[in-house]
MARMAR-470201 format. One record per residue (C-alpha): y, x, z. Coordinates in nm, 3 decimals, padded with zeros to 5 digits. Each point is the difference from the previous one (the first is absolute). Example, Ala and Ser with C-alpha at 12.3 -4.5 7.8 and 13.67 -1.06 7.14 Angstrom:
      py      px      pz
 -00.450  01.230  00.780
  00.344  00.137 -00.066
end
This chain:
      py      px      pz
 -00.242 -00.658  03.057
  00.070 -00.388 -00.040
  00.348  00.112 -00.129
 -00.158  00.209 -00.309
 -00.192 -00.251 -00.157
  00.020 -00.016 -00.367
  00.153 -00.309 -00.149
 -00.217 -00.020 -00.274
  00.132 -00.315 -00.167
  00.348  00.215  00.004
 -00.125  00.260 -00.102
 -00.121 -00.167 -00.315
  00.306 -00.132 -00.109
  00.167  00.313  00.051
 -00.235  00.126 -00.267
  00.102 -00.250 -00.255
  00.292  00.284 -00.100
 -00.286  00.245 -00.094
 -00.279 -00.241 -00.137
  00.341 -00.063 -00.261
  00.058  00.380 -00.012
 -00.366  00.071 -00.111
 -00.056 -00.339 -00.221
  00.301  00.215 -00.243
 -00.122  00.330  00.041
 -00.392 -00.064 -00.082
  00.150 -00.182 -00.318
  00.273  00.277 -00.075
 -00.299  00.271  00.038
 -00.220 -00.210 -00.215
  00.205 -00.106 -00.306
  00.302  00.179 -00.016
 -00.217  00.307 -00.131
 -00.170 -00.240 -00.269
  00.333 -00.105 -00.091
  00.137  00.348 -00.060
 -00.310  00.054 -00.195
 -00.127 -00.312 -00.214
  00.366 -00.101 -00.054
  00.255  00.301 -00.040
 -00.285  00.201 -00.096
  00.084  00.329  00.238
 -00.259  00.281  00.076
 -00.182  00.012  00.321
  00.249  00.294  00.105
  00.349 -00.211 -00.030
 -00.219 -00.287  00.118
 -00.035  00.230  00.323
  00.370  00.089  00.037
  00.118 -00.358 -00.023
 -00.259 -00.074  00.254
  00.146  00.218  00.238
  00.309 -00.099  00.011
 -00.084 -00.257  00.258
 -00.129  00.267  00.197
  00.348  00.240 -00.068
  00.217 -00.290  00.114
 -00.237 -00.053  00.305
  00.092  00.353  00.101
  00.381 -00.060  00.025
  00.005 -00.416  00.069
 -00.254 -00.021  00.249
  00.156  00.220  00.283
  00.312 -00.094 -00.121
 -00.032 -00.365  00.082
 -00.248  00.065  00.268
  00.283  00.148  00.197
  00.291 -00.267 -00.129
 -00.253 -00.256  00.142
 -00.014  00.209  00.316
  00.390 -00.037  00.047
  00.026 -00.350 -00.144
  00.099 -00.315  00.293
  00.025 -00.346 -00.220
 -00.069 -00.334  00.202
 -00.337  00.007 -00.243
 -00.038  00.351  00.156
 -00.085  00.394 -00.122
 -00.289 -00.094 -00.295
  00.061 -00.345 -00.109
  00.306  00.039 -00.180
 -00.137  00.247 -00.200
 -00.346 -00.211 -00.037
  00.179 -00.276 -00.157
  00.222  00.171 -00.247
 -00.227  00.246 -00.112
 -00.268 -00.258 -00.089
  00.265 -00.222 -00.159
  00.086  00.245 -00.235
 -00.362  00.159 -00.097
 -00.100 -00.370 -00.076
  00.284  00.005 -00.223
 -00.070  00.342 -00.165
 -00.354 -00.029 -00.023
  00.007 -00.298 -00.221
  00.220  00.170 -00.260
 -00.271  00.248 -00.088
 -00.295 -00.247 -00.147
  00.328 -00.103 -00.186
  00.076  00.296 -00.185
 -00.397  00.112 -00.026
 -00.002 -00.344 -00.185
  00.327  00.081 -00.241
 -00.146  00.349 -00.081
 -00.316 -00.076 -00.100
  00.126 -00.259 -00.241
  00.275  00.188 -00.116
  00.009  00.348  00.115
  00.367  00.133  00.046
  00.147  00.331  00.208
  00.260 -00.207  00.191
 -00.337 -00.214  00.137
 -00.142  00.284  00.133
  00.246  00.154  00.171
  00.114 -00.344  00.153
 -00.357 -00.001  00.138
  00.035  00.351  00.179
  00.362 -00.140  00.118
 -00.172 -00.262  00.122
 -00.293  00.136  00.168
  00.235  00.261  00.175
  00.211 -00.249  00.102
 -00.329 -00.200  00.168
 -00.124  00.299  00.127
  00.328  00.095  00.203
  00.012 -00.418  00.115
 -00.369  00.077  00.099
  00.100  00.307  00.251
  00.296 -00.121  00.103
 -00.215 -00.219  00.230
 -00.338  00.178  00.056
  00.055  00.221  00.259
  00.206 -00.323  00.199
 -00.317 -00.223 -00.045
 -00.239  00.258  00.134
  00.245  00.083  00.263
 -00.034 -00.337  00.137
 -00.348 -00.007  00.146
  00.061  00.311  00.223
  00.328 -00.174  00.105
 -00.144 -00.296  00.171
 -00.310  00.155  00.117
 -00.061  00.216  00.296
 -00.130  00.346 -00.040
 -00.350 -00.040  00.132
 -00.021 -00.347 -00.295
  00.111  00.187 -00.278
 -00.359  00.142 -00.105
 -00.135 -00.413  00.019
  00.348 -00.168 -00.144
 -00.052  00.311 -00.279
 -00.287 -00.152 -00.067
  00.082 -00.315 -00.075
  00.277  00.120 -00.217
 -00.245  00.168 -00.185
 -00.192 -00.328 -00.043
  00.291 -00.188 -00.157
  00.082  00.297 -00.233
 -00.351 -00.004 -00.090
  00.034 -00.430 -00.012
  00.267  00.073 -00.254
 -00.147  00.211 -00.219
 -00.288 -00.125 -00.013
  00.151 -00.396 -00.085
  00.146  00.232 -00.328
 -00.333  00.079 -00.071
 -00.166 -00.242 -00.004
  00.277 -00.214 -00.247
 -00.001  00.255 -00.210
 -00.406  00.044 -00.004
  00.023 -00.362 -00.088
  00.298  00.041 -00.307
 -00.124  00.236 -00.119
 -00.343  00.073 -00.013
 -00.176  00.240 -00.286
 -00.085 -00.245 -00.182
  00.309 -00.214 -00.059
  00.195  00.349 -00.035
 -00.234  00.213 -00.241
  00.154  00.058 -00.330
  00.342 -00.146  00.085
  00.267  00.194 -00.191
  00.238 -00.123  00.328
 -00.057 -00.132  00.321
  00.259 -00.247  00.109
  00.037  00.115  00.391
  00.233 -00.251  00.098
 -00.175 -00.246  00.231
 -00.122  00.271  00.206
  00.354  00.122  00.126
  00.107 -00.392 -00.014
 -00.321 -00.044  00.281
  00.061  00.339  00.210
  00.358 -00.099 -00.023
 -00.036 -00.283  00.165
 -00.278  00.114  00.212
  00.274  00.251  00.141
  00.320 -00.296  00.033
 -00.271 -00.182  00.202
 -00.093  00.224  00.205
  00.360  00.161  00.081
  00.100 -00.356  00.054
 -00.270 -00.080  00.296
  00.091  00.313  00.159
  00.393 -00.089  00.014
 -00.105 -00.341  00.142
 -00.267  00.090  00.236
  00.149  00.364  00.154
  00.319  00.047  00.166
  00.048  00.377  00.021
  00.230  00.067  00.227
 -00.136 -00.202  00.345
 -00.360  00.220 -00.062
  00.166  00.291 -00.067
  00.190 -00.006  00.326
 -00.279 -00.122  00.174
 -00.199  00.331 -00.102
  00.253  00.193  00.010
  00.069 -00.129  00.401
 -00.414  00.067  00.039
  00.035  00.344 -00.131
  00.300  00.127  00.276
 -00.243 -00.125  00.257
 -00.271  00.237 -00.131
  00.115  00.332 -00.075
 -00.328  00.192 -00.002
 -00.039 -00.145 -00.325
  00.290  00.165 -00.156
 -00.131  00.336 -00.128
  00.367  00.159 -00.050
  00.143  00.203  00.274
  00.411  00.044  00.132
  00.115  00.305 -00.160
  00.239  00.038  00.301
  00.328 -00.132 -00.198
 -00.116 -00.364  00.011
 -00.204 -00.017 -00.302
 -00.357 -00.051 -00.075
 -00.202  00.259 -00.182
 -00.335  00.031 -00.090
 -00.173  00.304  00.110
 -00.126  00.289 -00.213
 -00.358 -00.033  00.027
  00.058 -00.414 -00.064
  00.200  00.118 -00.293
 -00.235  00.251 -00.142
 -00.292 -00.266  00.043
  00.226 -00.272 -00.190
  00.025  00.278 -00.328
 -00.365 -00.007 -00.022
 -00.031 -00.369  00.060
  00.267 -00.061 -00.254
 -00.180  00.267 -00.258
 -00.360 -00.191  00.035
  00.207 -00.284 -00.065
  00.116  00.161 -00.343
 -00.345  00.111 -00.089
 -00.193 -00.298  00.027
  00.262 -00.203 -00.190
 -00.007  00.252 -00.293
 -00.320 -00.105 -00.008
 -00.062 -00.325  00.060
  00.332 -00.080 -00.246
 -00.171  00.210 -00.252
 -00.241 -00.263  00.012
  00.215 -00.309 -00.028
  00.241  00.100 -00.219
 -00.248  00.146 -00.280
 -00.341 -00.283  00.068
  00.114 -00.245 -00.240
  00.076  00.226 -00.253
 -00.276  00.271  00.087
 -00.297 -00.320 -00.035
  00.177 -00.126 -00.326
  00.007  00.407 -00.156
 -00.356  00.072  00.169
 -00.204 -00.354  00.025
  00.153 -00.208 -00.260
  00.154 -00.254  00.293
  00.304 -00.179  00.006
  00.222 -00.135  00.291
 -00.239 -00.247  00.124
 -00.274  00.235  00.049
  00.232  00.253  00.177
  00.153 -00.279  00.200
 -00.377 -00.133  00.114
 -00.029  00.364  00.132
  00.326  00.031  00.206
 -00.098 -00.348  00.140
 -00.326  00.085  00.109
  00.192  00.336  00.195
  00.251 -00.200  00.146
 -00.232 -00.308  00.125
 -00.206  00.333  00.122
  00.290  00.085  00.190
  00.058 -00.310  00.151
 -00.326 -00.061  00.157
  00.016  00.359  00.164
  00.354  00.004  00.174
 -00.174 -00.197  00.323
 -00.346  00.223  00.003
  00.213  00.296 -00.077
  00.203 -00.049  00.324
 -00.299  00.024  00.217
 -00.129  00.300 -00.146
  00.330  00.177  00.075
 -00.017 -00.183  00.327
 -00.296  00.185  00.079
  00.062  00.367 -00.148
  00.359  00.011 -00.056
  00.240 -00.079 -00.302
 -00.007  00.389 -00.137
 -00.376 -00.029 -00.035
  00.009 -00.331 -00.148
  00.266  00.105 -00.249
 -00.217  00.382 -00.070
 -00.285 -00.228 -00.068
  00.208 -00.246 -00.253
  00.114  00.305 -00.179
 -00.375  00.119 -00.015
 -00.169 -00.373 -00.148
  00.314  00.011 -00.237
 -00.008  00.317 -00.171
 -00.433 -00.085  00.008
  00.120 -00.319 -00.167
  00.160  00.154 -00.308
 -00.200  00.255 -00.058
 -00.225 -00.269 -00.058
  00.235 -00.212 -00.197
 -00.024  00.311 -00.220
 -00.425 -00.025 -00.109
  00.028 -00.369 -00.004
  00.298 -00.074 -00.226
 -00.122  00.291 -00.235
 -00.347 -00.121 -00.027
  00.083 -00.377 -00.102
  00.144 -00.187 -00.229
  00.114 -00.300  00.215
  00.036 -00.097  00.368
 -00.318  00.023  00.256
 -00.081 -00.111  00.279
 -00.025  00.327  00.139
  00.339  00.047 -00.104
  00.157 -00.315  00.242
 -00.187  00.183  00.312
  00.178  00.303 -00.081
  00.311 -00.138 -00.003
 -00.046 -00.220  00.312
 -00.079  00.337  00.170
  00.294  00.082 -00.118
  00.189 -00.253  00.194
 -00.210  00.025  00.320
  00.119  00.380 -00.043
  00.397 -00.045 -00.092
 -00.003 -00.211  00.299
 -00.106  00.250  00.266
  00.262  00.181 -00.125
  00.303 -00.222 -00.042
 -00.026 -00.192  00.327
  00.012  00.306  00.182
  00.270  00.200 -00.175
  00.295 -00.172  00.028
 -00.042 -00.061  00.360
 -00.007  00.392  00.030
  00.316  00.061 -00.100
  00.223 -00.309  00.122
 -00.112  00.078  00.330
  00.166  00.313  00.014
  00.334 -00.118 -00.022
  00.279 -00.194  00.232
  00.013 -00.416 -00.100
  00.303  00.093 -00.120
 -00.180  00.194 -00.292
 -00.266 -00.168 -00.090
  00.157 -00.054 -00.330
  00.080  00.380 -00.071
 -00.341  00.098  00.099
 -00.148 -00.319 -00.228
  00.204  00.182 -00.242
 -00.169  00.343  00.066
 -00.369 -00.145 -00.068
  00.144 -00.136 -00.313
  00.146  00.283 -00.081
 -00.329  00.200  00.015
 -00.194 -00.262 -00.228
  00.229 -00.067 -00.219
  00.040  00.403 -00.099
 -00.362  00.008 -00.094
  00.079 -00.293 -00.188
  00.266  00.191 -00.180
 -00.260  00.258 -00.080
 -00.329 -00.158 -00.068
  00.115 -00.267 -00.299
  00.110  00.304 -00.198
 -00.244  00.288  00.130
 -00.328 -00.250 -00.056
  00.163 -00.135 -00.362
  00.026  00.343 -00.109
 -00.349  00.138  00.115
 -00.150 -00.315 -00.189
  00.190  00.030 -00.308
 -00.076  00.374  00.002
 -00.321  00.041  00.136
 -00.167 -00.340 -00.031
  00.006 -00.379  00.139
 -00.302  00.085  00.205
  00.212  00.216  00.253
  00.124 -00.254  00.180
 -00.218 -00.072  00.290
 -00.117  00.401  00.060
  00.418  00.034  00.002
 -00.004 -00.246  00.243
 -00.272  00.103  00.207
  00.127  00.355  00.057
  00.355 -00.098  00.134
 -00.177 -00.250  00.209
 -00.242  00.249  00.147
  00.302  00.290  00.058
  00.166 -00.265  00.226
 -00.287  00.003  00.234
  00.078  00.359  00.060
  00.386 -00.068  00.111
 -00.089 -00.289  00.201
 -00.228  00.229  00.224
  00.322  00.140  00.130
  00.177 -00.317  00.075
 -00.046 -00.048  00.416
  00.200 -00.287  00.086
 -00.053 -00.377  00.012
 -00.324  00.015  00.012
 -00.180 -00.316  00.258
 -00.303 -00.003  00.194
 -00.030 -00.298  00.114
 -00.264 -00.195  00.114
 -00.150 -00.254 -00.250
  00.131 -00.342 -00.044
 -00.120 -00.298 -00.197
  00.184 -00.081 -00.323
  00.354  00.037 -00.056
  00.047  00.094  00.340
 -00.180  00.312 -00.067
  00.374  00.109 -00.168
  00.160 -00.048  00.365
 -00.017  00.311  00.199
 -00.043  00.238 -00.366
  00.373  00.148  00.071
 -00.028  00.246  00.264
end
């Protein structure tokens, strides 16, 4: 087993393409929907649609450059190329938008706000263009029986990133400093996640040369074919079998359930504590920070527990803690007028829960593909978030603006707690292995 150990320190820097992916996407889920509202003054409904559109694009550009990746041979290799240029051009998009927020709000004029939907479209289609690629590139340079342990520390980068957005804009713009402000100027935060993003993109380019570890898993992989879970279908090609099939639909559907949501959530907090609680950014911000530092402490104790009774139970019992979590999120954001304390350990449960279950998705599904694939089936977990995604920005603005603000977390609770039932059905990929001490204890979780 000498041969499978983890390169952790690679590992890391692999990450750096998602800690930049999720730096941009905690601040697009964050402000964008405060911009559509405080600035160009739309309803919670068109607010919802526009917030989707990330989501719609996801759907088409995700798989589609997932698979381009998967047929791509540069000297930089498969995912880099599209790495680079896609986060050359979202640092370029993104920093047009605080632009025109700015113009509007001193001088509101039509042509400004439909240069900012140009705009954001255009970021949004730089942002998938590259997604799917940077995801993609873990699976490619790790073995089959790492992926669970390198997912993990992918996770902790993405979690890195969005928590360092956070925690700048906790200190920018805190309730205080923004209370009462007929604008908020937004434009150091994308200036600092901008450059957090360049940085990071730039380490990874120095640090990782694709296409020597790719051939040296890929050369690992021929000399272990029991990991390969497709079969010959007698003409030459690979195939997965029915029942592996039928068990990846009701992965992929759990998948779509517990994003609609836990996006329900993300999308909707800031707003839903400013409607219901009289918070602004920084208050909301404080919250998502506590949830992400939660999930950062738990990836490592999280492995053992799945070491010891599997990755489908650890996952059934994530889904359980996280639909307890908002049901509580519900009593204690309706009965206060300001952040608790009892408020911050809800949320860090509900980081020790998102964990359980995003360590030991993806994993699931990339496993049941050929190396040649791994972007295509990247693309199919993608695909299954990012249509909840589609859905839940417009189906939770709706129910709030028609039934009431205070919807939000029993919404979220419900679709959380129906994805327990599909992932009941899901058999394969589970690991019971026996326990191992810290980040080892991700080694052996990809059976």
């Amino acid at each position: 087993m000498n041969e499978l150990k983890l390169d952790n320190k690679r590992t890391v820097l692999v990450g750096l393409a998602f800690l930049s992916i999720c730096a941009l996407w905690q601040m697009y889920d964050n402000v964008v929907p405060l911009i559509l509202r405080e600035t160009f003054g739309m309803d919670e409904s068109l607010a919802g649609v526009i917030m989707a559109a990330d989501n719609i694009l996801a759907l088409l550009l995700l798989p589609l450059f997932g698979g381009l990746s998967d047929r791509t041979q540069t000297r930089l290799g498969r995912r880099t190329p599209y790495i680079l240029a896609g986060t050359a051009a979202a640092v370029v998009f993104m920093n047009l938008l605080p632009i025109l927020d700015n113009s509007y709000s001193r001088q509101a004029a039509p042509y400004q706000l439909a240069a900012f939907v140009i705009v954001l479209g255009l970021l949004l289609v730089a942002m998938g263009s590259y997604r799917s690629p940077a995801v993609a590139l873990m699976p490619d340079v790790t073995p089959k029986p790492l992926r669970s342990k390198g997912n993990a520390i992918i996770n902790l980068m993405g979690a890195v990133g969005g928590i360092l957005y956070l925690g700048v804009a906790a200190v920018l713009y805190p309730t205080g400093k923004v209370a009462g402000l007929a604008h908020v100027n937004y434009q150091p935060l994308f200036l600092i996640v901008s450059g957090v993003m360049v940085v990071s993109v730039a380490v990874l380019l120095l640090t990782i040369r694709e296409p020597e570890l790719a051939a040296q898993n890929q050369a690992l992989e021929k000399r272990h074919p029991e990991w390969n879970l497709a079969k010959d279908d007698g003409r030459g090609q690979e195939k997965l079998p029915r029942p592996v099939k039928r068990r990846l639909g009701f992965l992929l559907a759990s998948l779509a359930l517990w994003f609609i949501g836990y996006n329900g959530v993300t999308t909707w907090f800031t707003t839903y504590i400013s409607q219901v609680m009289g918070e602004g950014l920084g208050g909301a911000a404080t919250c998502l920070m506590v949830a992400t530092a939660g999930a950062i402490v738990s990836y490592i104790p999280i492995g053992v527990a799945a070491s010891r009774i599997g990755r489908k139970k650890t996952i059934l019992a994530g889904v359980l803690l996280l639909a307890a979590c908002f049901l509580g999120g519900f009593f204690l954001t309706t009965h206060a007028k300001e952040i608790t304390p009892a408020m911050y350990v809800a949320f860090a449960l509900v980081g020790l829960a998102w964990a359980a279950i995003n360590v030991n998705s993806l994993p699931m599904v990339v496993e049941m593909c050929r190396g040649s694939d791994v972007g295509k089936f990247t693309g199919y977990y993608y695909t299954a978030s990012m249509l909840a995604q589609v859905i839940t920005p417009v189906l939770a603005g709706s129910l709030m603006k028609r039934i009431s603000y205070q919807v939000l977390f029993p919404y979220a609770a419900f679709f959380t707690a129906l994805s327990f039932v599909t992932m009941l059905f899901v058999r394969h990929g589970d690991c019971k292995a026996e326990a191992k001490r810290g980040l080892d204890a991700f080694e052996d979780m990809d059976d």
